[in-house]
N, C-alpha and C positions, 0 to 999 in steps of 0.2 A: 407610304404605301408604294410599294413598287409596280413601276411602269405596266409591266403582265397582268397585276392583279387588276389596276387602272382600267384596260384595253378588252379586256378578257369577254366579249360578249354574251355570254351564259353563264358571269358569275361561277364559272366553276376553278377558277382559279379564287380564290382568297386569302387573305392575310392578316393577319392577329393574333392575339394573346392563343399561344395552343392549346392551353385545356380549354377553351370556349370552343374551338374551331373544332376540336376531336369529339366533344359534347354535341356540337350542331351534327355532325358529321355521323354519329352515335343514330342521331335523331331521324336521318333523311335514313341511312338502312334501315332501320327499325317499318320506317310509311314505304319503302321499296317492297320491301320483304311482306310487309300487310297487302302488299297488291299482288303479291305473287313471284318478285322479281328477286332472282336470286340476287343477293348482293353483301358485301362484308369489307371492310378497311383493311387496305392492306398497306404495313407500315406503322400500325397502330398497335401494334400486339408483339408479343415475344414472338411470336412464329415467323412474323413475315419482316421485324424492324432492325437494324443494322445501329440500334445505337439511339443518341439524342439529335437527331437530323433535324427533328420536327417536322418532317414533311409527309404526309401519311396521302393515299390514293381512295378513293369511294372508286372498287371494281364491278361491275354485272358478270363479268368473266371469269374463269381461272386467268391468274397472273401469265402464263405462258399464253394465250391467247395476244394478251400486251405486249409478247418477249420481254418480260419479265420473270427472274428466279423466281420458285417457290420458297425459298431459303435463302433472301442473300447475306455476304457474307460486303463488310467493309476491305478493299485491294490491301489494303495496310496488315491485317489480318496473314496477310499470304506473301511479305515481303521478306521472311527471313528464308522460305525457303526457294522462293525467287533469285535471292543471294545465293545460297547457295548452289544453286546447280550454274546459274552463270559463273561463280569461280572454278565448279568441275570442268565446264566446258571452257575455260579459260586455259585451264591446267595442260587439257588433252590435245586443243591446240598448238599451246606452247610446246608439249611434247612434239607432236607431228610433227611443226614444223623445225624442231632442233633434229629430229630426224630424217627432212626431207636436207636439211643444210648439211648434216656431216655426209650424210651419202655423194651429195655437191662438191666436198669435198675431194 
């Protein structure tokens, strides 16, 4: 068990098998929600989950509240085009400055 989970004095950190933790988890919104308290997993669902992270949130808020996306999205996802504009801006530089050197010239 990891140290956080160890340490965590409200048990709201835990750790274990994740369909048990997602089931318990399942369970505590369901008795939120019977008292009235808005509440839903987020990272649990195709909507709010980025993948097999296994790490999922029990929110009361909208995610933006947390500064958390509505939507996110794995950085990996977004590395080709990441490449490519740092090779544009590579380019344009290299240009400039072959331009600032022959004017030097």
């Amino acid at each position: 068990m990891p140290a956080c989970a160890k340490a965590c004095p409200t048990e709201s950190i835990q750790f274990g098998d994740v369909d048990e933790l997602r089931e318990r988890a399942k369970k505590r919104v369901e008795t939120l929600q019977a008292r009235g308290v808005e509440s839903y997993l987020y990272g649990a669902d195709d909507a709010t989950s980025v993948g097999k992270l296994n790490a999922f949130f029990l929110l009361t808020e909208k995610p933006e509240a947390y500064n958390l996306p509505e939507r996110p999205v794995l950085p990996s996802t977004r590395q080709a085009a990441g490449y490519a504009a740092a090779a544009i801006t590579a380019g344009a530089l290299a240009l400039a400055g072959l331009a600032i050197f022959r004017r030097a010239e």
